[in-house]
Backbone as JSON Lines, residues from 0, in Angstrom:
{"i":0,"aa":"X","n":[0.9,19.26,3.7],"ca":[0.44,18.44,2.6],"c":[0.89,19.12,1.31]}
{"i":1,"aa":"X","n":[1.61,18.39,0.67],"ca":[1.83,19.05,-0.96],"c":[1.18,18.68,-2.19]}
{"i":2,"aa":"X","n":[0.58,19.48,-2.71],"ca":[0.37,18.88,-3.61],"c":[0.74,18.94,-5.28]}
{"i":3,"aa":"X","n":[0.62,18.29,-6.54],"ca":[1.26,18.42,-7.48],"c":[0.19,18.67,-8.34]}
{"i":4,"aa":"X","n":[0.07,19.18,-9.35],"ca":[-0.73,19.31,-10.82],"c":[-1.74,20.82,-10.66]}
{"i":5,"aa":"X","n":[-2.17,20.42,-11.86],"ca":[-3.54,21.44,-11.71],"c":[-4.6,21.15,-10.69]}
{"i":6,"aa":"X","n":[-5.69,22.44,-10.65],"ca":[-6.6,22.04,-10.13],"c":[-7.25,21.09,-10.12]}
{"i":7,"aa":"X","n":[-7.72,20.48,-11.52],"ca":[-8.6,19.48,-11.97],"c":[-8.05,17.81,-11.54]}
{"i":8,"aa":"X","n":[-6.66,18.03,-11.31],"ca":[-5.93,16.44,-11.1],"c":[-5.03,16.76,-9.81]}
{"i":9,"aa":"X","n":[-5.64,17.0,-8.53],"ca":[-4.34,17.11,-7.57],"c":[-4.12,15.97,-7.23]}
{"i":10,"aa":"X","n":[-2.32,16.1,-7.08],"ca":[-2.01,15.07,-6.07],"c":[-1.48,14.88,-4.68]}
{"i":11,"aa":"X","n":[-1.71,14.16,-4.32],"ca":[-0.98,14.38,-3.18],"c":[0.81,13.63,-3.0]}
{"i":12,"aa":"X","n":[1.48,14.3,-2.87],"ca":[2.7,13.85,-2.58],"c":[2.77,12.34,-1.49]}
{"i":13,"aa":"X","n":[2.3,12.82,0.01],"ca":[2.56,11.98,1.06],"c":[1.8,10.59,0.45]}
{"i":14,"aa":"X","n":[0.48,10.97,-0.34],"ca":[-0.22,9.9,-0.54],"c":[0.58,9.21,-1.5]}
{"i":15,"aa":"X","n":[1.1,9.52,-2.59],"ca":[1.77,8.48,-3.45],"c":[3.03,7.82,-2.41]}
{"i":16,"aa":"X","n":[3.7,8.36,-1.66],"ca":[4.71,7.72,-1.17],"c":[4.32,6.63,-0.47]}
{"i":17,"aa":"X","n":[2.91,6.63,0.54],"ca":[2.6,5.82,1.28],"c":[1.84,4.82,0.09]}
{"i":18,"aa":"X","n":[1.8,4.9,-1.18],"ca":[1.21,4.08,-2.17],"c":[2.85,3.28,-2.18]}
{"i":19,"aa":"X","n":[3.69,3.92,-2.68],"ca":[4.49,3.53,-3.09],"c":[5.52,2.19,-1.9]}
{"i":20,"aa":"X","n":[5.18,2.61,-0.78],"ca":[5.76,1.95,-0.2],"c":[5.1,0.95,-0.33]}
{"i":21,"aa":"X","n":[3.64,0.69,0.32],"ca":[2.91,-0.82,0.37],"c":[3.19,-0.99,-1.39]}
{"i":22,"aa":"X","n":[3.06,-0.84,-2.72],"ca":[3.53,-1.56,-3.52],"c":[4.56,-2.33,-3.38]}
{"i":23,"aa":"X","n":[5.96,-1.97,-2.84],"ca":[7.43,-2.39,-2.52],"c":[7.27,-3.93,-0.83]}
{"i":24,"aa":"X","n":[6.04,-3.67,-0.47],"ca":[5.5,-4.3,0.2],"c":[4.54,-5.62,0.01]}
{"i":25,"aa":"X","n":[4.02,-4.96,-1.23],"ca":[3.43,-6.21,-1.27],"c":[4.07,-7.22,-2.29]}
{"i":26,"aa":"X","n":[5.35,-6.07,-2.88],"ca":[5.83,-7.46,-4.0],"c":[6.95,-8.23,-2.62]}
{"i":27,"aa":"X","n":[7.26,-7.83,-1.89],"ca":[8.17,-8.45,-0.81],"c":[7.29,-9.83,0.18]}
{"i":28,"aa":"X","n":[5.83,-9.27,0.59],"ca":[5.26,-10.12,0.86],"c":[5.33,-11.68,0.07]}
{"i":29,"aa":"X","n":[4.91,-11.33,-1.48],"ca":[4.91,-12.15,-2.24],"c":[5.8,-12.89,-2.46]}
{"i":30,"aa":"X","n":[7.4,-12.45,-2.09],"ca":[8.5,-12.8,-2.74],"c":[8.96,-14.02,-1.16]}
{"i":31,"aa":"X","n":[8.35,-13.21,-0.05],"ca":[8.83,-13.84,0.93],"c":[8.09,-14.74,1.36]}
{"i":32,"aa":"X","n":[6.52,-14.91,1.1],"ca":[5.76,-16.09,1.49],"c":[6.48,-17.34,0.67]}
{"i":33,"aa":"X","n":[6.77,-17.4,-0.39],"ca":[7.54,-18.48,-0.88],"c":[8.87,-19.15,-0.06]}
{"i":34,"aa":"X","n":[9.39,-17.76,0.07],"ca":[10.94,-18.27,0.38],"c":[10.61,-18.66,1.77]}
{"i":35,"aa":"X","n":[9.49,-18.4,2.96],"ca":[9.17,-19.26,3.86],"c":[8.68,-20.14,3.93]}
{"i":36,"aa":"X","n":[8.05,-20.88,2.84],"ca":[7.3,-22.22,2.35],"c":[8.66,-23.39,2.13]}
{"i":37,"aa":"X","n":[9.92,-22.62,1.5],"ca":[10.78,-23.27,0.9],"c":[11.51,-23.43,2.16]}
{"i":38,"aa":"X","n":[12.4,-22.53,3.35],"ca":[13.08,-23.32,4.24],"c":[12.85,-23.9,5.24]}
{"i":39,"aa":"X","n":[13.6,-24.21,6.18],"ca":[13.13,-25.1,7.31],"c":[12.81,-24.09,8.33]}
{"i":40,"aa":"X","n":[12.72,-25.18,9.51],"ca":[12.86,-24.11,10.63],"c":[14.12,-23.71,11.43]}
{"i":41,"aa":"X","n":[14.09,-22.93,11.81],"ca":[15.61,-22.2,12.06],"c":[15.15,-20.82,12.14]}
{"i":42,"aa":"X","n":[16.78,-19.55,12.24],"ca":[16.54,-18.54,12.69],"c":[15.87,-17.78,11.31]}
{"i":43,"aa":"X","n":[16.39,-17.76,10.2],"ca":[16.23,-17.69,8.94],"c":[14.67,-17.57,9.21]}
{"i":44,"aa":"X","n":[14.14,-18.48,9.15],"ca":[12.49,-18.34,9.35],"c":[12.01,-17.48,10.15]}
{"i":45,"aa":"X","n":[12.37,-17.66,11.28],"ca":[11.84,-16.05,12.35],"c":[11.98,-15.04,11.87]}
{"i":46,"aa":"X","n":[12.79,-15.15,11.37],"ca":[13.57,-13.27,10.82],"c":[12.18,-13.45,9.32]}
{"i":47,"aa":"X","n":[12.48,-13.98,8.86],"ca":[10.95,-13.91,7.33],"c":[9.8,-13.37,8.03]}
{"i":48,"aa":"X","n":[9.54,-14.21,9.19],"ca":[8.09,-13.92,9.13],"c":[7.79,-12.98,9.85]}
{"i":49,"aa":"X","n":[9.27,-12.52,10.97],"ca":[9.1,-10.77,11.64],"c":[8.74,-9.98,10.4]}
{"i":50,"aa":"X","n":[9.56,-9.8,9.65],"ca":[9.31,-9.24,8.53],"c":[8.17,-9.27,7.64]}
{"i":51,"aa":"X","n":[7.32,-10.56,7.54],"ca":[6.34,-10.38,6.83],"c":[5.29,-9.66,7.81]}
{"i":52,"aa":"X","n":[5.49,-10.08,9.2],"ca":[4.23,-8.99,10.28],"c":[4.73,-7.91,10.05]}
{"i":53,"aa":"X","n":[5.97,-7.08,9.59],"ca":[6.32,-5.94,9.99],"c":[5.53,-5.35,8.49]}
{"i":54,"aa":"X","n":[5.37,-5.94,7.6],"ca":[4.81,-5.27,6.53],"c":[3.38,-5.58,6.06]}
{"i":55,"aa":"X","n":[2.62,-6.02,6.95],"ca":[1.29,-6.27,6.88],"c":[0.54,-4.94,6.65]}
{"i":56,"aa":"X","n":[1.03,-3.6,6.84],"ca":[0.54,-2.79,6.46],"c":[-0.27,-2.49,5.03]}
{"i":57,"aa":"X","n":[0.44,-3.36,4.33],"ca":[0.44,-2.79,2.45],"c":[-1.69,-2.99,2.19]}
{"i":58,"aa":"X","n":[-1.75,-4.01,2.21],"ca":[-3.19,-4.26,1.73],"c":[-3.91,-3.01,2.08]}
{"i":59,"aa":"X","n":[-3.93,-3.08,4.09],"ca":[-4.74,-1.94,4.39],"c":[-4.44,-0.94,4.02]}
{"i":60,"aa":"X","n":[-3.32,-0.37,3.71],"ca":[-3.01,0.86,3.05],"c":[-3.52,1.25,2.08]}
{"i":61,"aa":"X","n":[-3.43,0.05,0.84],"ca":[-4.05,0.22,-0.29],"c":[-5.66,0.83,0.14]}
{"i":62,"aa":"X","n":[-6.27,0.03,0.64],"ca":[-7.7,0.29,0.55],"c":[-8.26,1.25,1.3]}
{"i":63,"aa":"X","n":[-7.52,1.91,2.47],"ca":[-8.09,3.08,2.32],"c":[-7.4,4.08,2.05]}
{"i":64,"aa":"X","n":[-6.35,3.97,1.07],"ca":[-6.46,5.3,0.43],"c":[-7.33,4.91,-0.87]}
{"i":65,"aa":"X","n":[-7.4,3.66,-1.32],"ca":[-8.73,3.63,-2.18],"c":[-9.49,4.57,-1.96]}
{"i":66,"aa":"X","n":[-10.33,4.4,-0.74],"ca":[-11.82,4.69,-0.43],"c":[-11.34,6.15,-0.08]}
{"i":67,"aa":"X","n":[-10.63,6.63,0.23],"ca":[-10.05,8.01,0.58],"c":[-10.72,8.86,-0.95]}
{"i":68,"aa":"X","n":[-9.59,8.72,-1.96],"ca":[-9.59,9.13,-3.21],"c":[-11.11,8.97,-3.89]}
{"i":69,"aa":"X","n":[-11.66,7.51,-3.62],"ca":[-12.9,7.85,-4.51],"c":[-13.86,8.42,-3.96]}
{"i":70,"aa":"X","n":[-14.05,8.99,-2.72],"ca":[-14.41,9.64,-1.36],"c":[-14.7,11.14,-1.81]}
{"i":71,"aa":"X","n":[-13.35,11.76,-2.46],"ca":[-13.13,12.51,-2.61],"c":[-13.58,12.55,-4.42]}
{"i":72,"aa":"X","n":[-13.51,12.36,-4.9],"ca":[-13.63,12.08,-6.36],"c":[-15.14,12.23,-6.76]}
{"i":73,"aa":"X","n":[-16.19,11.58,-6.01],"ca":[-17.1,11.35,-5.65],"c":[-17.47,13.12,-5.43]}
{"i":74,"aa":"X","n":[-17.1,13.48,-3.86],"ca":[-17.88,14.63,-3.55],"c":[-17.57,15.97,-4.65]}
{"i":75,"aa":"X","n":[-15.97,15.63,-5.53],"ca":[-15.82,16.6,-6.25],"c":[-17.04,17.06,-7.43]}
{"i":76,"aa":"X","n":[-17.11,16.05,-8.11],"ca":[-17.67,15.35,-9.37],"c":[-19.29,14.45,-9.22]}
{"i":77,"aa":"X","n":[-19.72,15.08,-8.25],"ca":[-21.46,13.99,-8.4],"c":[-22.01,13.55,-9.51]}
{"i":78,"aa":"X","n":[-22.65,12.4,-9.69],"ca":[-22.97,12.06,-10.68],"c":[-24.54,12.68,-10.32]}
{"i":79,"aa":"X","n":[-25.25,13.07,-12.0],"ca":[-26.24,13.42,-11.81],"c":[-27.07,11.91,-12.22]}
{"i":80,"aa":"X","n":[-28.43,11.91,-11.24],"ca":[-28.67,10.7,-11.34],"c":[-30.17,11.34,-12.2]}
């Protein structure tokens, strides 16, 4: 695991990449639910929507490294109640 910054702000390397990918994912989702709305059926279409199952990852990704980070954020930093 690598990480970048000071103490007070680490990051994690692997974690931004796996951010970074589902971003590149979910603008592709977006880009490709259209362009499967728009053609017919044919091979063209199979191949879209392999591809849109192959990247169904992005959402769940997002959210738990959400809950990961504020997980952690949380046990760093308690709020005093």
């Amino acid at each position: 695991m690598t990480t970048v910054g000071d103490e007070s702000a680490i990051r994690l390397r692997e974690c931004d990449v796996v951010r970074g990918l589902a971003i590149v994912a979910v603008v592709m989702i977006h880009a490709l639910v259209h362009t499967v709305e728009t053609v017919n059926h044919g091979t063209i279409t199979s191949a879209y929507v392999a591809l849109l199952e192959a990247i169904r990852f992005a959402v769940p990704a997002f959210l738990i490294l959400s809950a990961f980070f504020l997980t952690q954020k949380e046990l760093e930093h308690p709020e005093s109640d």
